[in-house]
C-alpha positions as CSV (number, residue, x, y, z in Angstrom):
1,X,-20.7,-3.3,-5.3
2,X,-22.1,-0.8,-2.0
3,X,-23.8,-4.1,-0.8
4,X,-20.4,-6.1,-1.0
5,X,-18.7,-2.8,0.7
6,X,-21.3,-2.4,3.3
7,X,-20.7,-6.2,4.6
8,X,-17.1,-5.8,4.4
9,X,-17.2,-2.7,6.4
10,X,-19.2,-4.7,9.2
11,X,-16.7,-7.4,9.3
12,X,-14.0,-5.3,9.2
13,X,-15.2,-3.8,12.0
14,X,-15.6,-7.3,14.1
15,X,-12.6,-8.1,13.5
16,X,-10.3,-5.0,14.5
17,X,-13.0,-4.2,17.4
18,X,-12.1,-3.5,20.7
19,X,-10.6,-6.8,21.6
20,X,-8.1,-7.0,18.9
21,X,-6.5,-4.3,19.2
22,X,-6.1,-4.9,23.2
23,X,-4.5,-8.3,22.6
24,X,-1.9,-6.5,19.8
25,X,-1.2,-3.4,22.4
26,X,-1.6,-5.8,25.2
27,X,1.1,-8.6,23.6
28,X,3.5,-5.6,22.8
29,X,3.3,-4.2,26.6
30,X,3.6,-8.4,27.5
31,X,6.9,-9.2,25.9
32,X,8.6,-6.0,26.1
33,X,8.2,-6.5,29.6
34,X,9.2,-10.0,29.8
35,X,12.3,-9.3,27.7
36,X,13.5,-6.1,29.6
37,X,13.4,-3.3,26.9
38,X,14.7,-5.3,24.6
39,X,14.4,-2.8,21.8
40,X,16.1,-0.2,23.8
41,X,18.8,-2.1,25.1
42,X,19.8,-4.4,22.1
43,X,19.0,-1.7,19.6
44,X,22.6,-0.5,19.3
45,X,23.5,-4.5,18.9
46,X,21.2,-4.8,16.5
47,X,22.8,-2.7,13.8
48,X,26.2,-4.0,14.5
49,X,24.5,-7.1,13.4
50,X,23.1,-5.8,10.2
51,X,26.9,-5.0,9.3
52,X,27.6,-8.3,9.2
53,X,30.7,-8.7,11.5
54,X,29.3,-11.8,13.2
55,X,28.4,-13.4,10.0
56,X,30.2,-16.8,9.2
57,X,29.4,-18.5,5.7
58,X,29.1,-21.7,7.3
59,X,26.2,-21.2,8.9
60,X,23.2,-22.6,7.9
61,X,20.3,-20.6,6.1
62,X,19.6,-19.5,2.8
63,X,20.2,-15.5,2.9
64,X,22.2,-13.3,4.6
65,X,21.4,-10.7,8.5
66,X,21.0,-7.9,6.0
67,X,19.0,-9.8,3.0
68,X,17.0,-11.4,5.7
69,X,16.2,-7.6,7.0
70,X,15.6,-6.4,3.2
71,X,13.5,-8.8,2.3
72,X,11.2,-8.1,5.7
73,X,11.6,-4.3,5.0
74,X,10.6,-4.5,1.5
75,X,7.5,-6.3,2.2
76,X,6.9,-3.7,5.0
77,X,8.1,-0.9,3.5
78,X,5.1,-0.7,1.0
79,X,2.4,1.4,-0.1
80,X,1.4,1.5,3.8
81,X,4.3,4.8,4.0
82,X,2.2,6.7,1.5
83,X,-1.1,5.6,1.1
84,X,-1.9,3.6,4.5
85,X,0.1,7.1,6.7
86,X,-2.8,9.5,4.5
87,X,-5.7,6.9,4.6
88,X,-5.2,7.3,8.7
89,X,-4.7,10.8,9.3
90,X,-7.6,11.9,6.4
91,X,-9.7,9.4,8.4
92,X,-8.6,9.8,12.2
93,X,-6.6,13.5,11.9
94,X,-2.8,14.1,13.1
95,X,-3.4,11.8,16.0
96,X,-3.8,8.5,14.3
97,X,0.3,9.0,13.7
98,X,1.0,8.8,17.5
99,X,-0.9,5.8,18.1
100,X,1.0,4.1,14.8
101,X,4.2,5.5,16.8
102,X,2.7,3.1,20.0
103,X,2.4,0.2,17.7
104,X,6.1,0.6,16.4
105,X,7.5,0.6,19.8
106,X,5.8,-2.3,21.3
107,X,6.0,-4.2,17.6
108,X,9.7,-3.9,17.8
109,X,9.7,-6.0,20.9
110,X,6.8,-8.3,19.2
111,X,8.9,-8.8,16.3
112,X,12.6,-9.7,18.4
113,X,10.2,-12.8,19.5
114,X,8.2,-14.0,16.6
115,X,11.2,-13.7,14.8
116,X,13.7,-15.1,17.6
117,X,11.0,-18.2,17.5
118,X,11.0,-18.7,13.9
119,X,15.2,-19.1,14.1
120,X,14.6,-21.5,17.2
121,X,11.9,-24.0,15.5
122,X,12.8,-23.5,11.7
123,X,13.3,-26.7,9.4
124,X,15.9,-27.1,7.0
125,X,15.7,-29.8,4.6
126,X,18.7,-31.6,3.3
127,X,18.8,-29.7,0.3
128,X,19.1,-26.5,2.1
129,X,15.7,-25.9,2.0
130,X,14.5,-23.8,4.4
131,X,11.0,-24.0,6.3
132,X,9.9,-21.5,9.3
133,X,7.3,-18.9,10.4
134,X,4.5,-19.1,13.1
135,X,3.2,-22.4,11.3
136,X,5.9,-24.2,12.6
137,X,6.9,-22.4,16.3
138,X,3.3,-23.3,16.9
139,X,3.3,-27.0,15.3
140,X,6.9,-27.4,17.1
141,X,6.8,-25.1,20.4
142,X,3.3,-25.0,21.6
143,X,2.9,-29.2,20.6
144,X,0.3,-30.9,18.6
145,X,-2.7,-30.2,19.9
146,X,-2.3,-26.5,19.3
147,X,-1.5,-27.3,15.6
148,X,-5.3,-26.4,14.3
149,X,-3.5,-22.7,15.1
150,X,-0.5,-23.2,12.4
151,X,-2.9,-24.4,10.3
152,X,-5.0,-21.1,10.8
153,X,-2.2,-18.9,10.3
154,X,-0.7,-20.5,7.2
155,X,-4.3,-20.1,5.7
156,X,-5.1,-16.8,6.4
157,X,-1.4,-16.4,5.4
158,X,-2.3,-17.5,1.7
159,X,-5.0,-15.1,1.3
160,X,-3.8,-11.9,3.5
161,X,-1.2,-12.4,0.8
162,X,-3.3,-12.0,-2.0
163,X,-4.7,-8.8,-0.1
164,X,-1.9,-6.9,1.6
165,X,0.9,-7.8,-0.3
166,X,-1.0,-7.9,-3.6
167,X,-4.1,-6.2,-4.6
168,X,-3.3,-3.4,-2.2
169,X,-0.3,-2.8,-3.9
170,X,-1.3,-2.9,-7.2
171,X,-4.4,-0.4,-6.4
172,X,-2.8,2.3,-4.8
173,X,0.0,1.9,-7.9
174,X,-3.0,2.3,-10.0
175,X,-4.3,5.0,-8.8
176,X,-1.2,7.2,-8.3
177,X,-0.5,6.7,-11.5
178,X,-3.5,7.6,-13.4
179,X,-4.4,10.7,-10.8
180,X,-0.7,11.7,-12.6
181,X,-2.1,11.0,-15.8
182,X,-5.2,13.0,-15.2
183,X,-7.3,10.3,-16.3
184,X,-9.0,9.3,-12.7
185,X,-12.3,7.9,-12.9
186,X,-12.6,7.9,-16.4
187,X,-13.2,4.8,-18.9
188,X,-9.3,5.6,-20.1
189,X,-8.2,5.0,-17.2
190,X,-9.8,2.7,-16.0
191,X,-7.9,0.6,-19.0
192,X,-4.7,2.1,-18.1
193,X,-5.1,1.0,-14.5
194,X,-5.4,-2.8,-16.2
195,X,-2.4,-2.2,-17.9
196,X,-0.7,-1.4,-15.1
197,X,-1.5,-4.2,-13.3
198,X,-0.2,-6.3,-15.9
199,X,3.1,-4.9,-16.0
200,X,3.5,-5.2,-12.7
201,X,2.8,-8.9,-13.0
202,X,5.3,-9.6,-15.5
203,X,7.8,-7.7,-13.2
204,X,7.2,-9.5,-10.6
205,X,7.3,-12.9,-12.2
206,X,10.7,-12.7,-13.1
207,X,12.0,-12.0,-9.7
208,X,9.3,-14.5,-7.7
209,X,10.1,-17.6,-10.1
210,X,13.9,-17.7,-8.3
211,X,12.5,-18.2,-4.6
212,X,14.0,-16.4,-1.5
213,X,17.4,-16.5,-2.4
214,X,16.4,-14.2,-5.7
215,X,13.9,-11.6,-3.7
216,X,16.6,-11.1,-1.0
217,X,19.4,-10.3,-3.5
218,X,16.5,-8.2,-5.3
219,X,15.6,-6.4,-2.1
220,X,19.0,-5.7,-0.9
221,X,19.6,-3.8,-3.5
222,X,16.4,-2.3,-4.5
223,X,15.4,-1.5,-0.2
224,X,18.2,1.3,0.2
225,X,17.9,3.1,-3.2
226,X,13.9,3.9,-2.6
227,X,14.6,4.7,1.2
228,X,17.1,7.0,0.0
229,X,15.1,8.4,-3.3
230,X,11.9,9.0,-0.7
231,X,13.4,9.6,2.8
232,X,15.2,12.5,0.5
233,X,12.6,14.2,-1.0
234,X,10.8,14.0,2.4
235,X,13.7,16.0,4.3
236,X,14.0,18.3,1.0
237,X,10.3,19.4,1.6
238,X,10.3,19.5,6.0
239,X,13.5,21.8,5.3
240,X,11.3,24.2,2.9
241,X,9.0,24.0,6.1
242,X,11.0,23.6,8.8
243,X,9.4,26.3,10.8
244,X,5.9,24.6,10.5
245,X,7.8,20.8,12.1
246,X,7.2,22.2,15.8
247,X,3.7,23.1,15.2
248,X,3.0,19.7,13.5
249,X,4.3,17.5,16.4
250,X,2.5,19.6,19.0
251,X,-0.6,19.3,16.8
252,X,-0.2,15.4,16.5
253,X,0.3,15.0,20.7
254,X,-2.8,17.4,20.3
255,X,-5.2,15.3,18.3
256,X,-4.2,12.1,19.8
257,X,-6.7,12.9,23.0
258,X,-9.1,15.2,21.7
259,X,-11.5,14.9,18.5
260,X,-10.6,16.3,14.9
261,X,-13.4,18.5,14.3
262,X,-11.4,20.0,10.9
263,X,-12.5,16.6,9.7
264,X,-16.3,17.2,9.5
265,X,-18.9,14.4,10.4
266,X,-21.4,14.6,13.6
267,X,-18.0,14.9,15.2
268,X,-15.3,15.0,13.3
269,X,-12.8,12.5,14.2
270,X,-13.6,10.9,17.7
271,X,-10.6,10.0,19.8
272,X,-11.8,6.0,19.1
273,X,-11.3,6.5,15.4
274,X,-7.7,8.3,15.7
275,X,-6.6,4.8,17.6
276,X,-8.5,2.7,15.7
277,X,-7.0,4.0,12.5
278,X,-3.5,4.6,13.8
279,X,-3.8,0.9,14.8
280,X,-4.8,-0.2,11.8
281,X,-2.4,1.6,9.6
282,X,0.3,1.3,11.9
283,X,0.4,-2.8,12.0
284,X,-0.6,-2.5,8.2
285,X,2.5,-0.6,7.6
286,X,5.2,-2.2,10.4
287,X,3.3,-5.8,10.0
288,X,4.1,-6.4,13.6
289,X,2.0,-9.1,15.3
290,X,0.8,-10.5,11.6
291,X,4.2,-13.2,11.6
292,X,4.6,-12.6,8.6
293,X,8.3,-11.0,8.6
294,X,9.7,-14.4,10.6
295,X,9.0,-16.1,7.4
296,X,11.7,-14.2,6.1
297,X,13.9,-14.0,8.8
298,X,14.0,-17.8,9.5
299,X,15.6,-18.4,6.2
300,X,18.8,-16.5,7.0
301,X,22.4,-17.6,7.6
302,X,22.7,-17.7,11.4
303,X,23.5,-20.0,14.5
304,X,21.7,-17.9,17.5
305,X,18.0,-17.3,17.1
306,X,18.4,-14.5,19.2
307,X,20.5,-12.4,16.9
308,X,18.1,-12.8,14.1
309,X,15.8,-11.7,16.4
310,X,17.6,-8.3,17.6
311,X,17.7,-8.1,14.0
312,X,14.5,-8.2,12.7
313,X,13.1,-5.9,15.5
314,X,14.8,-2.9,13.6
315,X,12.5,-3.1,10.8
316,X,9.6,-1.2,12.7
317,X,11.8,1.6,13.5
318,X,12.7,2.1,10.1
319,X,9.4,1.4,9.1
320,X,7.1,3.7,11.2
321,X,8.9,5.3,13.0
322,X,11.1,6.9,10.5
323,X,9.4,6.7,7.6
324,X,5.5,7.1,8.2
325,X,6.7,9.6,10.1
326,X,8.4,11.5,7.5
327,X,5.5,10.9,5.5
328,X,2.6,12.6,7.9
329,X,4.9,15.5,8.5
330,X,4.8,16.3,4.8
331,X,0.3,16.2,5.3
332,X,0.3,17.8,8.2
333,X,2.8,20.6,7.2
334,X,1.5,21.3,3.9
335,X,-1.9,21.6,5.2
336,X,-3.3,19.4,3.5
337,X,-4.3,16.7,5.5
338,X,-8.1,18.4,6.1
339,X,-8.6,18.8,2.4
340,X,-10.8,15.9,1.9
341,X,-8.4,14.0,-0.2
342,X,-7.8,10.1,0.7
343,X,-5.1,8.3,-0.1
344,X,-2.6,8.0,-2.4
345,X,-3.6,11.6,-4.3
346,X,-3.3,13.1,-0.4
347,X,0.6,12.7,-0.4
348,X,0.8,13.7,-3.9
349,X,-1.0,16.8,-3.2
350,X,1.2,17.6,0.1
351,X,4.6,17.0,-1.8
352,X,3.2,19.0,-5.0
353,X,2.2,21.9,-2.4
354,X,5.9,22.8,-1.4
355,X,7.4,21.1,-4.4
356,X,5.4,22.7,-7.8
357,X,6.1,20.4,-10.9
358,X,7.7,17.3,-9.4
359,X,6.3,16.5,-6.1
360,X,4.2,14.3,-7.6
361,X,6.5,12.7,-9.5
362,X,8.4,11.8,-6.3
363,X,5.5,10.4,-4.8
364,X,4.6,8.3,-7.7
365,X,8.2,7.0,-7.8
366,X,8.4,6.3,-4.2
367,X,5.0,4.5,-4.8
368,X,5.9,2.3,-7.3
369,X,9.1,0.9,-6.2
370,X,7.4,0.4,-2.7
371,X,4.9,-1.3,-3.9
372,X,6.9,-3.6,-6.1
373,X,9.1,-4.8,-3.3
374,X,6.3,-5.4,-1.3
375,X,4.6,-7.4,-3.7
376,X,7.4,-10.1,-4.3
377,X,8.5,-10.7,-0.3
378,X,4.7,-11.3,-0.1
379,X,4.4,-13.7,-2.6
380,X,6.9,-15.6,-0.6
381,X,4.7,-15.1,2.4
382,X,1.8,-16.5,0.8
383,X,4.1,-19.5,-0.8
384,X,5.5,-20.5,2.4
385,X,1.6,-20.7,4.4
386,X,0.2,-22.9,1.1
387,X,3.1,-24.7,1.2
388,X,2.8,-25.9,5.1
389,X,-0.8,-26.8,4.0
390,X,-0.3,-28.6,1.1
391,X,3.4,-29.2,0.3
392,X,5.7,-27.6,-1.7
393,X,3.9,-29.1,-5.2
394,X,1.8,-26.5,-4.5
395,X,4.2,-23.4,-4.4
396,X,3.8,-23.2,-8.3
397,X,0.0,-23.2,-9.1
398,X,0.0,-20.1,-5.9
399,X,2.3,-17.9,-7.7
400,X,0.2,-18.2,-10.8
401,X,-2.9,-17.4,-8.8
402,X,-0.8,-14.5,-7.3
403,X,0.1,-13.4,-10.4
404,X,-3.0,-13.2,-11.6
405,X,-4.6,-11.3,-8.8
406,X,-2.7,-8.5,-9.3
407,X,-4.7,-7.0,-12.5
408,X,-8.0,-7.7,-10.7
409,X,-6.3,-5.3,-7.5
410,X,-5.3,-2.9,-9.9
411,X,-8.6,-2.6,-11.4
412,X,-11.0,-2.6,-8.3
413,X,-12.2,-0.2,-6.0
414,X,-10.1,1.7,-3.3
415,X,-12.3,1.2,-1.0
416,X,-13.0,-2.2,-1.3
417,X,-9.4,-3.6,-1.4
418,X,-7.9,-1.8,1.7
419,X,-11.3,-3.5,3.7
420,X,-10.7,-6.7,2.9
421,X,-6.9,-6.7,3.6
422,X,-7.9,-5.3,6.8
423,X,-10.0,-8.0,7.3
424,X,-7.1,-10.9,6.6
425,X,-4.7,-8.9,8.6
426,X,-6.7,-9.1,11.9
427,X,-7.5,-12.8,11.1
428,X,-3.6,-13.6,10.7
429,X,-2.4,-12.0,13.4
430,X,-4.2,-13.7,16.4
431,X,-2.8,-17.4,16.3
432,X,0.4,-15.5,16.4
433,X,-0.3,-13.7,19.3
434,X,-1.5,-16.5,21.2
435,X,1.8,-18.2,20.0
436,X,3.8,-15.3,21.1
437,X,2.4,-15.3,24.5
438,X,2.6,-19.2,25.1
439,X,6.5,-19.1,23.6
440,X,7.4,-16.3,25.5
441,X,9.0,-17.6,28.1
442,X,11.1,-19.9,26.2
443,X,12.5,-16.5,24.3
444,X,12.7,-14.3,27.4
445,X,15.5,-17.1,28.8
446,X,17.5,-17.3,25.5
447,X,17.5,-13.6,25.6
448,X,18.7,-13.7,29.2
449,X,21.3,-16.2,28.4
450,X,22.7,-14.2,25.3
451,X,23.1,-11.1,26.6
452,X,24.6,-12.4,29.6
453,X,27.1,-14.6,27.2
454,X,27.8,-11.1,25.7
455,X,28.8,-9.1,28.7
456,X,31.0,-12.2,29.0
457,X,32.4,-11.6,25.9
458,X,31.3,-15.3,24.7
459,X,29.1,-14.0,21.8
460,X,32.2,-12.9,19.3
461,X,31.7,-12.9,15.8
């Protein structure tokens, strides 16, 4: 098992080296130029969208602006918030939050195209059946030679799938829940963490076996009440600490340029590691620059790509921005964050410190409903790139696999899981990029022309 970790590590490393993470931050800077701010300026826009005052029920698509939204967000909104937010700051200190801050910003504008795109080049069949995501901006936008690409992405789609939106899941839900139990690392729980996996895959069956119009109605309703539940109990705790919030922000700004010694190590946490990790973490959590939120968005019930798109670039806000930050206040506040703990068991710990007797139980909540949205919009994900590669005959036979790989997440090591959805991450998001960047002119002048139309007062709902 170290052998299998060791050569994970090192490929985990290749892959979100250097380079990768200047073509992400680098795309981000790209399009947010080329669309002029567009997640400032069409951010208020955005939410007038969400309320669904420019809707029309003849429009074609399969799911609503704010199902469309839900679904992305539940996928998003995962174990990333709780686990992923501690995993970076036990790793790379306080600092790794400001750099998953930078990828939130510059993924909002990186999602308004991907997910503008997918709207543009999505197929629907005559049955209503839609068919969209990078797979098909690339087959359809960038032409046929550059199809290898879409074929890239729709099968690193399958298996990032199986890692992100699966066994990820079903770990970190395993291992709240027996760390509540007391019973980490022992043979009983080791059984209950089985267990757990398997309810989780019955749960999920019954929601993935009605497609995307089911996990949208699911989402929409499930997506605001665990916002709510968690967003809550974080403000409860940050107003038991509120004098501590200033010191936390200047101490993130801090540790953002300058090394975490509190961490230990040769050097504690270098200033590489803090953006490395807030990197990773941050497009782990926000999933901008995978493509995998299009998927989603390209199946809603609208006639200007451009709207879906101002659309879809809220979900990193709520995402990172609001959330993981709410989560890392509650680490770095309680003090906790320099204990040693990883993970899951590091929120726990914070929210128990300033709430005795249920701040766990808040945590493991939060955790669980997280994680089970996440799991079924992923499983949609993962349907939607087999499907491109092998038709939709073969939708079925994935969701038993993906079924099925959630016991075997549940079960394995930490350590292990969270490397190899790394690994699938970084994999899946460069044929998007290079999409984003070749398509991004064709975006930046249906943005132009929509905005203009709406000064004009042409865009009415």
């Amino acid at each position: 098992m170290d052998q299998l970790l060791n050569i994970l590590g090192k490929i985990d490393d290749a892959v979100w080296g250097l380079p990768l993470i200047l073509i992400l931050v680098g795309t981000g800077i790209f399009v947010t130029v080329r669309n002029r701010l567009v997640q400032i300026r069409g951010f208020k826009h955005g939410i007038e969208l969400i309320s669904g005052k420019y809707d029309k029920p003849e429009y074609k698509g399969e799911i609503s602006h704010f199902q469309a939204l839900a679904a992305a967000l539940s996928a998003t909104i995962g174990t990333g918030n709780i686990t992923g937010v501690a995993t970076a700051i036990a790793v790379g200190g306080p600092g790794a939050l400001f750099w998953m801050w930078i990828t939130a910003i510059f993924g909002m504008a990186v999602k308004f195209t991907s997910c503008t795109l997918a709207v543009m080049y999505r197929r629907i069949d005559p049955d209503g059946y839609v068919r969209g995501g990078p797979m098909y901006f690339i087959e359809l936008g960038m032409g046929h030679r550059w199809k290898f690409l879409a074929y890239m992405f729709a099968g690193f789609t399958a298996v990032a799938a199986l890692g992100i939106g699966n066994m990820v899941q079903a770990n970190s839900v395993a291992d709240g829940l027996v760390s509540l139990i007391g019973e980490k690392g022992t043979a009983t729980g080791q059984i209950f963490r089985l267990g757990v996996g398997i309810v989780i895959a019955v749960a999920v069956g019954l929601v993935i076996v009605g497609g995307i119009k089911r996990i949208g109605k699911v989402a929409s309703r499930l997506v605001p009440f665990m916002v709510v539940i968690y967003v809550g109990s974080a403000l409860i705790v940050l107003a038991m600490s509120h004098e501590l919030i200033i010191p936390a922000f200047k101490l993130i700004f801090a540790r953002a340029f300058t090394p975490a010694s509190e961490l230990g190590g040769f050097a504690g946490a270098t200033v590489w590691m803090t953006m490395q990790q807030g990197f990773r973490r941050g497009v782990f959590s926000n999933e901008s620059g995978l493509g995998s939120a299009p998927m989603a968005h390209a199946a809603a019930k609208v006639n200007e790509p451009v709207r879906e798109g101002l659309v879809a670039m809220l979900g990193p806000f709520i995402d990172t921005i609001a959330i993981c930050t709410l989560t890392g206040l509650v680490i770095i506040v309680s003090g906790q964050w320099s204990s040693g703990i990883d993970g899951t068991p590091l929120t726990a710990e914070s929210f128990e410190t300033i709430l005795p007797s249920w701040g766990r139980s808040m945590v493991s909540l939060g955790l669980v409903l997280f994680a089970f949205s996440t799991i079924i919009s992923w499983s949609y994900y993962g349907e939607k790139g087999i499907e491109y590669i092998f038709g939709r005959k073969s939708v079925l036979p994935y969701k038993w696999i993906y079924l099925v790989f959630l016991p075997l997440g549940a079960a394995l090591q930490l350590k292990i899981v969270w490397t190899f959805a790394d690994i699938t991450n970084g994999l899946m998001a460069l044929p998007n990029l290079i999409a984003l960047v070749g398509l991004s002119g064709v975006v930046a002048a249906a943005t132009k022309k929509y905005f203009g139309e709406l000064r004009e007062g042409k865009q009415r709902q």
